[in-house]
Each structure stands twice: as C-alpha cells, then as structure tokens.
N, CA, C and O of each residue as an XYZ file, in Angstrom:
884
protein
N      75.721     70.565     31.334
C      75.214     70.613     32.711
C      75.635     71.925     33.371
O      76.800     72.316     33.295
N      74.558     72.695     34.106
C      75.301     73.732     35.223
C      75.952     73.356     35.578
O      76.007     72.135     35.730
N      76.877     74.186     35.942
C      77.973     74.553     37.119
C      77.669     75.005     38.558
O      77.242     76.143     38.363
N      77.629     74.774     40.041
C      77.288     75.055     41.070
C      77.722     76.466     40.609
O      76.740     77.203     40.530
N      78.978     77.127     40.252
C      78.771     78.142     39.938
C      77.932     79.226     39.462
O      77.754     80.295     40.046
N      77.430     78.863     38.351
C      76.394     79.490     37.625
C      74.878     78.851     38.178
O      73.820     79.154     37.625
N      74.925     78.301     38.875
C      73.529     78.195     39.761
C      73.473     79.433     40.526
O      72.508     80.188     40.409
N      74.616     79.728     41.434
C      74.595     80.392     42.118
C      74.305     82.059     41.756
O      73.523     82.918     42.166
N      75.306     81.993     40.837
C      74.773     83.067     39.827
C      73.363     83.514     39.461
O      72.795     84.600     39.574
N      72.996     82.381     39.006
C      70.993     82.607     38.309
C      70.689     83.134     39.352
O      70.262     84.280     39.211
N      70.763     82.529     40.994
C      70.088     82.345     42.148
C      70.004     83.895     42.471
O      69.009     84.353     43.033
N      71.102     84.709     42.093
C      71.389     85.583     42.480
C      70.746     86.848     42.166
O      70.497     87.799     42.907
N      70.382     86.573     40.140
C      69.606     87.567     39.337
C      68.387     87.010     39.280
O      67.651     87.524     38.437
N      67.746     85.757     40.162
C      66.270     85.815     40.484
C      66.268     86.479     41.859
O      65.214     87.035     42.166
N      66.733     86.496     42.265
C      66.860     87.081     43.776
C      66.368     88.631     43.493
O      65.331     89.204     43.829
N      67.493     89.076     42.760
C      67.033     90.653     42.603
C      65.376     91.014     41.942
O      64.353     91.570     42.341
N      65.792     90.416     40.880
C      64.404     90.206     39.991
C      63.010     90.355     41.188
O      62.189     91.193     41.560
N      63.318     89.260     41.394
C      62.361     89.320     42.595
C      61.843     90.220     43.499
O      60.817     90.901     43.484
N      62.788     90.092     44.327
C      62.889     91.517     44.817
C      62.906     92.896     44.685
O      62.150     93.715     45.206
N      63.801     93.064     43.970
C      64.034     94.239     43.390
C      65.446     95.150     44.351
O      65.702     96.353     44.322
N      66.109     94.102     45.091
C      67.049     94.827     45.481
C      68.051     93.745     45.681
O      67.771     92.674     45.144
N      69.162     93.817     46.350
C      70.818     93.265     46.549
C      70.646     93.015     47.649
O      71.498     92.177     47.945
N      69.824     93.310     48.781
C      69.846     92.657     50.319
C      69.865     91.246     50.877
O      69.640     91.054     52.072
N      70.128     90.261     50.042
C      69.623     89.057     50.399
C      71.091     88.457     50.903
O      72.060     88.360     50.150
N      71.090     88.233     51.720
C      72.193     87.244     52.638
C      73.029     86.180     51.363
O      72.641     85.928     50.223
N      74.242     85.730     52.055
C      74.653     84.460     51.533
C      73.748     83.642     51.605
O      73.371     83.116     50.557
N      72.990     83.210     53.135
C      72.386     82.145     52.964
C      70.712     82.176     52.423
O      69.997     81.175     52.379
N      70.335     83.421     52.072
C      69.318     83.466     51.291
C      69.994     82.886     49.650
O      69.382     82.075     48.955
N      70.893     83.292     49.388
C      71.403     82.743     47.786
C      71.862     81.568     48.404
O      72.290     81.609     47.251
N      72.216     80.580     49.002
C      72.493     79.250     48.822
C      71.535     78.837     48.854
O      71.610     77.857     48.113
N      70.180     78.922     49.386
C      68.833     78.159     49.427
C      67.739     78.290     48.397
O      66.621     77.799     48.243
N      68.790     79.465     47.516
C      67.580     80.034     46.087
C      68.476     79.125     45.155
O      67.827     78.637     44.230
N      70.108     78.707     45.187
C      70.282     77.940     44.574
C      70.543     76.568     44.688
O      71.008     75.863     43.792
N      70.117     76.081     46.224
C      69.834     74.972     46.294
C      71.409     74.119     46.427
O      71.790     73.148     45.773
N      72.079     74.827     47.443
C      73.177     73.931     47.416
C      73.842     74.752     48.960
O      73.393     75.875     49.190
N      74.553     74.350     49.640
C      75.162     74.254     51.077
C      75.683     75.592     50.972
O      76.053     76.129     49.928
N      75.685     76.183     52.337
C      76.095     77.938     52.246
C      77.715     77.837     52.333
O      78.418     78.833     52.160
N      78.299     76.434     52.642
C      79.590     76.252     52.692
C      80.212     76.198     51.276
O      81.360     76.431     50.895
N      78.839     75.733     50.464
C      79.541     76.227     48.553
C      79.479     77.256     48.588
O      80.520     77.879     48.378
N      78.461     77.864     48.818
C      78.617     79.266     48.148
C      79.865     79.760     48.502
O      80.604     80.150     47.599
N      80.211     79.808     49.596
C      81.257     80.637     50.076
C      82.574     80.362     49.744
O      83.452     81.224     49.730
N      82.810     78.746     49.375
C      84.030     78.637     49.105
C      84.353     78.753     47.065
O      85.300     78.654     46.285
N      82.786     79.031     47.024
C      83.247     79.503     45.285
C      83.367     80.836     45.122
O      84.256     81.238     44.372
N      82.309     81.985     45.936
C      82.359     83.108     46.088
C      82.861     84.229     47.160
O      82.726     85.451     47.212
N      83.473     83.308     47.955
C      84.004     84.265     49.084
C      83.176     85.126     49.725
O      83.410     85.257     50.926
N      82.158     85.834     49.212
C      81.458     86.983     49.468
C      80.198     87.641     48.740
O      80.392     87.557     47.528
N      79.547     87.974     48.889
C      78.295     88.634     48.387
C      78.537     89.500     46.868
O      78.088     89.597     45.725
N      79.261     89.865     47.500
C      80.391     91.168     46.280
C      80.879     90.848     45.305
O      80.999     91.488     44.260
N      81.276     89.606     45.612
C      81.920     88.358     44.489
C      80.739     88.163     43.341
O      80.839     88.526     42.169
N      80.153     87.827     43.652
C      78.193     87.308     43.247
C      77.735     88.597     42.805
O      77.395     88.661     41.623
N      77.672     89.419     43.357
C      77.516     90.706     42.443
C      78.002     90.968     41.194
O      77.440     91.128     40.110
N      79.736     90.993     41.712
C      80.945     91.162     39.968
C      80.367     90.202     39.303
O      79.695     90.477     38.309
N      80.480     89.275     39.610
C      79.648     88.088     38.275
C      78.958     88.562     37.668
O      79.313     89.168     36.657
N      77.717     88.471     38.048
C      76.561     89.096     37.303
C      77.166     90.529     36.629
O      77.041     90.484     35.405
N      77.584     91.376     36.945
C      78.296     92.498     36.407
C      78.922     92.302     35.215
O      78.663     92.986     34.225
N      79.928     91.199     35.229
C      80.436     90.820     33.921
C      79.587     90.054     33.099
O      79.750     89.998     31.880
N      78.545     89.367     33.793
C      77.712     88.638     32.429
C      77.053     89.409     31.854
O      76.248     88.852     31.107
N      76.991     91.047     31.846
C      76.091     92.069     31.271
C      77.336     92.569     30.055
O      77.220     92.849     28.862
N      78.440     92.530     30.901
C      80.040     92.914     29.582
C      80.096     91.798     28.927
O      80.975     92.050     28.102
N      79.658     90.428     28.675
C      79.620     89.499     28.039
C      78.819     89.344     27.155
O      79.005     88.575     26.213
N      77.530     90.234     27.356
C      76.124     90.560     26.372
C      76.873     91.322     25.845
O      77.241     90.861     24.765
N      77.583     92.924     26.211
C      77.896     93.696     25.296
C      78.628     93.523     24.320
O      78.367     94.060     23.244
N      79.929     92.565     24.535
C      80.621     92.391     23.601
C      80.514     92.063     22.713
O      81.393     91.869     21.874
N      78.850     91.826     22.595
C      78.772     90.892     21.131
C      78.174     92.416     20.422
O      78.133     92.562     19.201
N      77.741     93.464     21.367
C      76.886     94.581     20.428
C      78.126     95.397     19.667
O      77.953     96.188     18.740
N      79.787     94.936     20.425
C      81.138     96.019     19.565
C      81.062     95.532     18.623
O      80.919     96.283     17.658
N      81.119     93.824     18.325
C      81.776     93.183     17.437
C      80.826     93.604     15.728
O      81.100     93.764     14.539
N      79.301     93.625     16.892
C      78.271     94.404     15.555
C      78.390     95.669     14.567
O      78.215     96.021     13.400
N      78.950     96.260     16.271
C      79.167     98.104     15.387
C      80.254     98.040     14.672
O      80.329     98.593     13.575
N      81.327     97.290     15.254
C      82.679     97.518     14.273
C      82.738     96.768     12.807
O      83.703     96.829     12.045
N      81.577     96.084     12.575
C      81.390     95.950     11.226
C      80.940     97.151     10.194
O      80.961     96.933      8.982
N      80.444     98.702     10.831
C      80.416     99.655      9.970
C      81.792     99.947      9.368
O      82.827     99.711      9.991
N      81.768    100.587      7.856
C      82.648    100.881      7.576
C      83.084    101.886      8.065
O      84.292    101.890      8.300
N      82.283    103.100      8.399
C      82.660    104.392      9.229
C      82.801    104.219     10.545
O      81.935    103.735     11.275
N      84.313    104.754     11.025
C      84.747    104.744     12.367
C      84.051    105.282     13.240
O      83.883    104.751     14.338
N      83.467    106.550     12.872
C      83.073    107.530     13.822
C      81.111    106.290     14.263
O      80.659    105.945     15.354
N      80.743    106.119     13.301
C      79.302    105.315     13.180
C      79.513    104.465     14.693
O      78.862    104.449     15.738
N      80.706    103.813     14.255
C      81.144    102.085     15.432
C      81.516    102.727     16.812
O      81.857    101.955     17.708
N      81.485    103.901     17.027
C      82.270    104.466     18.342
C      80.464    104.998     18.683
O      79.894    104.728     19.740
N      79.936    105.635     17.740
C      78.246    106.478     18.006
C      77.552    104.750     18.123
O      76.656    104.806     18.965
N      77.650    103.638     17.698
C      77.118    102.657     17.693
C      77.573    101.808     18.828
O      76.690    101.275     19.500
N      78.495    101.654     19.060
C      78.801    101.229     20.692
C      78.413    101.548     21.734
O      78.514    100.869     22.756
N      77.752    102.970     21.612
C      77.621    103.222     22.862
C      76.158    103.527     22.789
O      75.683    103.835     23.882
N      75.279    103.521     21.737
C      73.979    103.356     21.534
C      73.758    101.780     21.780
O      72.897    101.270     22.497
N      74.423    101.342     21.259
C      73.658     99.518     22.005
C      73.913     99.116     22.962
O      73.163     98.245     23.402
N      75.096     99.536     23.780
C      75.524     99.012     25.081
C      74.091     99.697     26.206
O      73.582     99.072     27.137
N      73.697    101.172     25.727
C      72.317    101.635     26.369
C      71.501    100.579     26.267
O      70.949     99.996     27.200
N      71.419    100.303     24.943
C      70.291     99.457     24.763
C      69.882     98.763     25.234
O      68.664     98.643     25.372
N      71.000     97.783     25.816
C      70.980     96.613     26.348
C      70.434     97.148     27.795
O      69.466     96.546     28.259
N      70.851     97.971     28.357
C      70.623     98.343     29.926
C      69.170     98.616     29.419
O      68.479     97.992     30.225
N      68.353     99.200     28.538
C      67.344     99.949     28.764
C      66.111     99.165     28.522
O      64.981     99.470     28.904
N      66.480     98.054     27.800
C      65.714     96.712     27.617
C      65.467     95.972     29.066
O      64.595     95.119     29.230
N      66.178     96.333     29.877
C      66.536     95.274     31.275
C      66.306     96.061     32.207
O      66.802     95.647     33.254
N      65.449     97.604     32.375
C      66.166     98.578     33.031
C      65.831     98.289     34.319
O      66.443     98.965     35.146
N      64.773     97.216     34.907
C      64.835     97.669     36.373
C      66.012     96.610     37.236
O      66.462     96.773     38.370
N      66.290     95.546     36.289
C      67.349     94.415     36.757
C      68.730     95.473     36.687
O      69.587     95.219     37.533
N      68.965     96.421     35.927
C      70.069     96.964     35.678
C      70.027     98.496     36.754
O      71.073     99.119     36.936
N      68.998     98.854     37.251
C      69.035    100.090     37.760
C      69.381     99.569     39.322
O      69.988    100.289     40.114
N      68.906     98.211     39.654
C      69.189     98.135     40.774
C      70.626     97.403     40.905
O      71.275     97.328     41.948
N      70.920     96.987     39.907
C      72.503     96.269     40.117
C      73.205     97.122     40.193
O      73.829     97.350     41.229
N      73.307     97.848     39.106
C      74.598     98.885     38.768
C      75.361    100.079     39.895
O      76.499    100.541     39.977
N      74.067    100.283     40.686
C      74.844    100.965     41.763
C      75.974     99.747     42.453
O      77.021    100.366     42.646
N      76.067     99.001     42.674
C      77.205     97.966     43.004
C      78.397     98.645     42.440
O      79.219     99.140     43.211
N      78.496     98.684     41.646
C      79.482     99.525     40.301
C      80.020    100.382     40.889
O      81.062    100.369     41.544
N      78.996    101.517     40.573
C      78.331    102.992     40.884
C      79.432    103.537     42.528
O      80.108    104.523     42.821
N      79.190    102.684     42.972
C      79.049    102.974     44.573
C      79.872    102.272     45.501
O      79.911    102.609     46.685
N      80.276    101.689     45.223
C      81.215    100.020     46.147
C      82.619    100.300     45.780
O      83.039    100.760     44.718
N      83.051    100.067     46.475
C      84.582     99.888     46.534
C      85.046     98.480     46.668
O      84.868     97.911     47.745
N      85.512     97.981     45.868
C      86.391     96.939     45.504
C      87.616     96.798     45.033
O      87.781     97.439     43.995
N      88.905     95.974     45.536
C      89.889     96.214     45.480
C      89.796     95.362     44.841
O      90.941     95.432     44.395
N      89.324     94.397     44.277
C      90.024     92.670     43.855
C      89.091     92.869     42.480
O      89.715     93.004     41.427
N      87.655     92.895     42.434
C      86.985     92.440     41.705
C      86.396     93.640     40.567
O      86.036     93.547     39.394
N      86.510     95.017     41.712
C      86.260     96.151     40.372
C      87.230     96.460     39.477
O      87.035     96.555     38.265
N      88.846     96.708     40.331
C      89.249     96.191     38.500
C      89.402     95.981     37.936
O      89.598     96.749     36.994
N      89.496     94.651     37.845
C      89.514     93.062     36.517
C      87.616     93.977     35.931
O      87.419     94.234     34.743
N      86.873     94.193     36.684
C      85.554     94.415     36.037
C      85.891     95.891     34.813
O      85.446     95.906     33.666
N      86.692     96.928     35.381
C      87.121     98.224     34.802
C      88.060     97.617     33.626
O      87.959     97.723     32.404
N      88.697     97.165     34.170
C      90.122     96.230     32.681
C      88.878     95.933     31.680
O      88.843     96.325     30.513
N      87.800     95.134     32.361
C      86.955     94.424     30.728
C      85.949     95.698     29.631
O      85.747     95.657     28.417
N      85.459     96.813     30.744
C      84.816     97.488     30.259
C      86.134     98.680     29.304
O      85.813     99.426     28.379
N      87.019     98.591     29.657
C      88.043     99.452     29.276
C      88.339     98.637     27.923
O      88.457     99.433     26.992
N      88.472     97.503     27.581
C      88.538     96.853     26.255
C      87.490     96.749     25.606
O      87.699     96.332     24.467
N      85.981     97.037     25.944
C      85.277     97.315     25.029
C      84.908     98.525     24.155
O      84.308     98.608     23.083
N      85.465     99.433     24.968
C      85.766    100.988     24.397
C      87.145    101.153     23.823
O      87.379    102.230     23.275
N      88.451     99.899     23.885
C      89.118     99.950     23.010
C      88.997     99.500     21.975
O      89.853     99.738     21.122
N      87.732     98.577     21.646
C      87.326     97.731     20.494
C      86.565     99.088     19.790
O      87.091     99.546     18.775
N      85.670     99.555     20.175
C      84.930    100.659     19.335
C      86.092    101.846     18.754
O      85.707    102.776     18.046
N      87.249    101.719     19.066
C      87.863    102.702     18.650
C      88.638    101.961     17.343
O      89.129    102.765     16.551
N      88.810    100.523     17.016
C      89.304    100.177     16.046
C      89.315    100.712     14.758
O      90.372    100.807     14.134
N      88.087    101.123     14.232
C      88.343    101.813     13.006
C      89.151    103.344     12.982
O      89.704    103.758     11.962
N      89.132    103.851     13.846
C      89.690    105.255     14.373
C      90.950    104.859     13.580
O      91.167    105.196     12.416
N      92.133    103.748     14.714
C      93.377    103.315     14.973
C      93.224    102.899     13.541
O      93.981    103.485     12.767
N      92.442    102.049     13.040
C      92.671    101.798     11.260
C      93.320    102.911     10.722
O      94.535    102.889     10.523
N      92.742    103.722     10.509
C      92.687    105.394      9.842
C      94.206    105.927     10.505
O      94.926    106.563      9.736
N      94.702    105.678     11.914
C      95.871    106.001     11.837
C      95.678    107.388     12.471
O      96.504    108.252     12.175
N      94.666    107.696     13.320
C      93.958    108.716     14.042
C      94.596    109.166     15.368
O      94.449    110.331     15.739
N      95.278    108.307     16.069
C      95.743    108.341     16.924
C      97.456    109.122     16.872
O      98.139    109.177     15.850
N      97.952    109.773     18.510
C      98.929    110.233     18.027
C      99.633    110.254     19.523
O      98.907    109.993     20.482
N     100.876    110.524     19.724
C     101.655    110.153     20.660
C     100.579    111.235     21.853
O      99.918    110.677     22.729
N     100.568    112.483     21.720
C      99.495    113.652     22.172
C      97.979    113.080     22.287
O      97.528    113.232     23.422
N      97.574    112.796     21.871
C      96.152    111.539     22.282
C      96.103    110.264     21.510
O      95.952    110.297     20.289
N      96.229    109.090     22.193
C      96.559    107.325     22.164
C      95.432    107.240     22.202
O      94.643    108.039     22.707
N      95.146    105.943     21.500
C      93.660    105.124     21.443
C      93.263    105.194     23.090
O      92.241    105.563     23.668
N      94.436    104.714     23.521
C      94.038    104.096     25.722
C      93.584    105.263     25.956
O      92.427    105.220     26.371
N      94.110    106.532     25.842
C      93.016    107.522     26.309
C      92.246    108.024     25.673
O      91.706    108.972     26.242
N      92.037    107.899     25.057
C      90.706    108.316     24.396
C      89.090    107.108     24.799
O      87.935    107.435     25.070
N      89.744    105.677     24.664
C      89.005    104.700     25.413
C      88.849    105.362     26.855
O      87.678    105.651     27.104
N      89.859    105.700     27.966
C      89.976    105.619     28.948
C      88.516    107.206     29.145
O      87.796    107.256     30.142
N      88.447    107.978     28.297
C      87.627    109.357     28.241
C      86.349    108.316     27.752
O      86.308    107.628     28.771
N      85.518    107.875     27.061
C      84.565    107.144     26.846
C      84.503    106.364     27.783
O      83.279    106.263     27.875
N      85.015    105.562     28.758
C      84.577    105.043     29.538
C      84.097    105.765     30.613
O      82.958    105.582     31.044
N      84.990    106.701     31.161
C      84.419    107.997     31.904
C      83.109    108.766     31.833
O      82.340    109.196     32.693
N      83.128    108.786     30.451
C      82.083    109.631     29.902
C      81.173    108.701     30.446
O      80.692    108.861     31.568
N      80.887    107.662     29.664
C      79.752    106.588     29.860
C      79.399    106.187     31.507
O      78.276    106.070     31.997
N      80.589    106.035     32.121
C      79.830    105.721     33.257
C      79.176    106.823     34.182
O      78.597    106.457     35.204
N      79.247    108.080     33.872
C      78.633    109.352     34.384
C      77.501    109.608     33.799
O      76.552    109.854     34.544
N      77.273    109.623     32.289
C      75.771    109.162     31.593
C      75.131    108.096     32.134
O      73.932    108.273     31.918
N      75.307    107.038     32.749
C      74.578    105.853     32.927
C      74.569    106.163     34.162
O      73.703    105.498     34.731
N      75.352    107.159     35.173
C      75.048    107.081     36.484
C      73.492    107.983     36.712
O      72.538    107.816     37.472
N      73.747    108.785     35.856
C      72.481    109.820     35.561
C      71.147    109.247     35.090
O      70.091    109.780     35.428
N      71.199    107.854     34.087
C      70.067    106.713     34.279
C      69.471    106.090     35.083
O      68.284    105.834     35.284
N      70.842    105.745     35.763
C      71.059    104.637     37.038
C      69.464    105.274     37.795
O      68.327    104.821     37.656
N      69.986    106.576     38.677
C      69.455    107.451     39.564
C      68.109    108.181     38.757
O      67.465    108.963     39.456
N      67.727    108.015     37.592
C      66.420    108.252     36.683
C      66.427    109.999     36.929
O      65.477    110.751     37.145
N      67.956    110.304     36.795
C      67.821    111.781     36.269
C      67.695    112.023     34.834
O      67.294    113.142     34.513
N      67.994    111.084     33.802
C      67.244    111.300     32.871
C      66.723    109.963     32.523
O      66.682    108.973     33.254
N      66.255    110.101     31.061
C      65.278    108.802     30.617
C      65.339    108.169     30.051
O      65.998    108.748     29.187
N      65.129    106.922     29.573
C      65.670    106.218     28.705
C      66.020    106.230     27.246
O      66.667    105.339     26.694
N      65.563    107.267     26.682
C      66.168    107.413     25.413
C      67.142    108.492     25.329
O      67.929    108.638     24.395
N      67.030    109.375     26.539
C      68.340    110.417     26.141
C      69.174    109.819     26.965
O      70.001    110.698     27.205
N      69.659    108.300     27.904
C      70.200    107.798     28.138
C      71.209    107.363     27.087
O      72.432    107.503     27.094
N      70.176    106.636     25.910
C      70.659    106.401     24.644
C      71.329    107.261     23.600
O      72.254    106.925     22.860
N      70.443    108.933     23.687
C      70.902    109.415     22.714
C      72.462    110.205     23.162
O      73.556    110.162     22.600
N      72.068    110.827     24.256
C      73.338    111.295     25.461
C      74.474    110.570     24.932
O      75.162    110.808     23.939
N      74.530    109.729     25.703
C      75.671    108.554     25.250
C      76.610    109.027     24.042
O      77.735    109.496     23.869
N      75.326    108.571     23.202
C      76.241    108.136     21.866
C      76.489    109.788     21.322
O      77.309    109.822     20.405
N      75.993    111.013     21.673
C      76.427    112.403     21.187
C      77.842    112.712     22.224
O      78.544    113.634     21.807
N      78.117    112.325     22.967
C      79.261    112.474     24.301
C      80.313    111.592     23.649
O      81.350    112.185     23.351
N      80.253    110.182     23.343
C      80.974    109.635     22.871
C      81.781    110.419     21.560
O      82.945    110.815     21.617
N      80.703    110.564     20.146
C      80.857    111.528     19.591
C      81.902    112.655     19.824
O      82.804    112.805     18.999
N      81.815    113.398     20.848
C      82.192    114.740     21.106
C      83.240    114.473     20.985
O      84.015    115.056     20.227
N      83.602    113.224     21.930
C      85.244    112.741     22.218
C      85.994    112.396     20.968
O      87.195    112.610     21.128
N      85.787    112.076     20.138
C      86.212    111.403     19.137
C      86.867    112.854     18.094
O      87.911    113.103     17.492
N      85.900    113.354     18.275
C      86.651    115.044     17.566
C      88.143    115.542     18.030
O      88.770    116.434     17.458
N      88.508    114.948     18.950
C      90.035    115.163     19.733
C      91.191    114.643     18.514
O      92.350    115.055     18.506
N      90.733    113.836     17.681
C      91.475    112.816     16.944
C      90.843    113.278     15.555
O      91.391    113.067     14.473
N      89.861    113.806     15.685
C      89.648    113.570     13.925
C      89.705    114.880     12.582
O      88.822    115.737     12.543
N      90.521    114.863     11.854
C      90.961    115.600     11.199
C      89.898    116.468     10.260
O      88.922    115.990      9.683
N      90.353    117.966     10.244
C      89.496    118.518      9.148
C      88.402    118.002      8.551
O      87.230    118.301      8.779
N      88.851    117.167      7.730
C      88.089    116.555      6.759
C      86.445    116.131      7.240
O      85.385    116.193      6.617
N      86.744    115.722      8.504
C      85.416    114.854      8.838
C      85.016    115.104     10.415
O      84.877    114.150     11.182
N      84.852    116.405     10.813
C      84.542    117.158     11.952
C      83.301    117.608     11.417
O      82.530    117.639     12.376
N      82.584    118.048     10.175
C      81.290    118.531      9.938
C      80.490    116.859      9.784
O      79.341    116.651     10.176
N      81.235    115.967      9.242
C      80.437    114.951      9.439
C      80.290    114.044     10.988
O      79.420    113.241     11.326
N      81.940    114.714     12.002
C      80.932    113.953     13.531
C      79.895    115.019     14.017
O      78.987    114.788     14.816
N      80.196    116.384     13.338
C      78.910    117.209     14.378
C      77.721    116.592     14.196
O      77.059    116.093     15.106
N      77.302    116.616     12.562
C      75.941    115.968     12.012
C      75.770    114.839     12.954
O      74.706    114.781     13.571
N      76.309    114.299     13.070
C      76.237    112.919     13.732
C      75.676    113.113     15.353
O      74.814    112.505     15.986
N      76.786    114.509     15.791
C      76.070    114.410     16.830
C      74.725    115.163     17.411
O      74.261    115.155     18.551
N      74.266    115.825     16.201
C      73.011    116.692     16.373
C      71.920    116.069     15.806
O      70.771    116.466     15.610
N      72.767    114.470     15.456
C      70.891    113.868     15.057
C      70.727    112.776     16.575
O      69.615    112.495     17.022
N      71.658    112.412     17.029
C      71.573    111.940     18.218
C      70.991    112.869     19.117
O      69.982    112.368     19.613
N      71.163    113.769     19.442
C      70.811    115.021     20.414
C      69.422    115.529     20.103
O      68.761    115.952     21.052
N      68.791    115.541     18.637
C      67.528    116.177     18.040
C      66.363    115.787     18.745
O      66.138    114.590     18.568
N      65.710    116.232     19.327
C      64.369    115.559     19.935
C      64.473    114.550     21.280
O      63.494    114.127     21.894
N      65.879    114.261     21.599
C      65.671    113.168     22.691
C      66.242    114.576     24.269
O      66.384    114.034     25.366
N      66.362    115.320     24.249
C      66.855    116.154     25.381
C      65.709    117.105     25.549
O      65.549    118.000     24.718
N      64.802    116.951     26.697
C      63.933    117.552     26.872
C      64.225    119.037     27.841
O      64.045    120.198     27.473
N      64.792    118.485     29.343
C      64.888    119.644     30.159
C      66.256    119.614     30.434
O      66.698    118.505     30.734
N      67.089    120.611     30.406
C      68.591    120.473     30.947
C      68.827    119.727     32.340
O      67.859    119.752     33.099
N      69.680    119.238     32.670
C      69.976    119.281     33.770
C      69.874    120.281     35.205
O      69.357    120.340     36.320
N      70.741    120.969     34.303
C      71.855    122.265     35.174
C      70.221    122.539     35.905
O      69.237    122.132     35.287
N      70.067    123.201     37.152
C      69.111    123.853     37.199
C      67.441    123.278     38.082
O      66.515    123.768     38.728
N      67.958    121.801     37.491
C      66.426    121.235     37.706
C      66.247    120.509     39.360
O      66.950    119.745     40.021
N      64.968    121.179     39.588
C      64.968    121.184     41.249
C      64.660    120.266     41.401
O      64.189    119.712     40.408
N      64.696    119.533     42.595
C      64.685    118.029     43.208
C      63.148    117.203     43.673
O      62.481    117.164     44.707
N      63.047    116.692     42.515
C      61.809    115.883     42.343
C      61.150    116.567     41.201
O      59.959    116.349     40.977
N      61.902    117.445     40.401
C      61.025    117.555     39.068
C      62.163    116.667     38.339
O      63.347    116.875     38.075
N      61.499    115.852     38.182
C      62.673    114.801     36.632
C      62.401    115.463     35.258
O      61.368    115.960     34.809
N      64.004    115.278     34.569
C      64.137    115.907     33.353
C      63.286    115.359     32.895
O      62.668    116.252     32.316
N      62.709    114.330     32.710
C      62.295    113.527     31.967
C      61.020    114.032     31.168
O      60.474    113.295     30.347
C-alpha cells in the first residue's frame, strides 16, 4: 500500500510534469494528493522538503547505474561509465529534470541539501572503487577527493544542461571526458595513453561550438 508520504511525493512530480514548473503551493500538492494540507505539512514541513524527495528518488535511480558500471573490469571504464549513465538518466527525463534541478542548482538549504550532497558524494565514491582496488590512491590525492572533484565537475556540466547551454549528448559525452581528465591525477604511467584514448572517443564528434565566446542566444548546440 502507499504511504501518505509517497502520495505526496507522486503529487508533486505530476504537478511539475504538468506544469512544467515548481510553483504550486502546499495546498495545491495536498489536493493533487488527496489528503489534508495539515498532512502534508506535518510530513513535509515545507515545499523544499517535497522538492529534496523527489531529488533523492533520481539518486535512487542512479545508484543502480554505479552498481552496473562497477561491474567493468577496467577502473578507468566504471568512473567514464558512471558518469555517462547518470546523464543518461537525466537526458531520458530531460524536461522533468531541467525544471527540478535548478532546486539543487540554486536554493539554499541548510537541513536537506546536505544529507542530498552526502548521497551524491557516495555515488562518485562508488565509481572510484576499482581505482582504490588498484591501490591508486595516495595520502597527496585520497579517493574523498578525487570523488569530492567529480562531483564538482559534474554538477557544473549538468548546470550547463540544466540552462541548455549545451545538448544532450555532449551533456553525456562532456561528463564522462571531465570525469576522465580527473582520474589522470592518480593514474600511473602505464595507463595515461589508455585514459586519453578514452577521453578523445568521448569528446569525438559530440562538441560542436565551444563555449568560451558564444554570444547570448546563439546555443552551442
């Protein structure tokens, strides 16, 4: 059986759906989910609350795309593969996700963004597992920062989606060549010609117009 909780929730991502934006009152979401504005409030406190939710049920999809990549045997693949499906997922969904994510993006939250930052910060410590296998890591750069630089990275690539400065596949390919880049901080001789390759087939054909440069209302795209 639902949970008044997760009613409220659905109520929330038909709301947007619908719409296409986050403006809708508490008591527009208690009447989309069909239950007293005195629940809503005493399960969600706030609008913002109802937002993070939905926020984490998108880190709850992803986690299942680490558990995928970290079945490659190559480390560098599961770190370029994490961050190609976590796009994915946004780019499959993109107008439910372009209008949520500024919440993220843009909001200040003391309570709820960073329990939301803690979860996204362990999914970029999961893609680094095969790295830490290998023994890659070193007192001078730790798995946590190197996660803590991929998460950075990523949420400045996706802010650049978010806002449709670029497009959905160099959303994808971006990503996972940036991720890439980072990973060269840690990785020895041996296998620096195999992350470049890696990152010049990600990069090949999906980067049309630079950034730097491009005047306002011509999209890279």
């Amino acid at each position: 059986m639902t949970s008044r909780r997760e009613l409220i929730v659905d109520a929330a991502e038909s709301l947007i759906r619908k719409h296409g934006h986050c403006d809708f009152t508490m008591a527009d979401l208690a009447k989309a989910a069909h239950v007293s504005r005195a629940t809503t409030f005493n399960l969600f406190q706030s609008k913002m609350v109802v937002l993070y939710a939905l926020l984490n049920r998108s880190l709850d999809r992803v986690s299942d795309e680490v558990k995928r990549a970290s079945e490659d045997p190559d480390p560098y693949l599961q770190v370029m593969r994490s961050a190609q499906e976590v796009a994915r997922l946004f780019v499959d969904d993109s107008a439910f996700y372009r209008t949520l994510y500024p919440v993220l993006l843009g909001v200040s939250d003391p309570v709820n963004r960073p329990a939301f930052m803690k979860r996204a910060m362990t999914y970029w410590m999961r893609s680094l597992q095969g790295l830490s296998d290998r023994k890659l890591f070193t007192d001078a750069i730790s798995r946590e920062e190197l996660a803590l630089g991929l998460m950075s990275m990523y949420l400045g690539v996706l802010g650049l989606w978010v806002h449709g400065e670029i497009d959905d596949q160099e959303f994808i390919s971006r990503g996972a060549f940036c991720a890439l880049s980072l990973t060269l901080a840690v990785a020895p001789a041996k296998d620096r010609t195999h992350v470049t390759t890696l990152m010049t087939k990600c990069r090949k054909g999906h980067w049309k117009t630079p950034l730097i440069g491009a005047s306002k209302g011509n999209s890279p795209r």
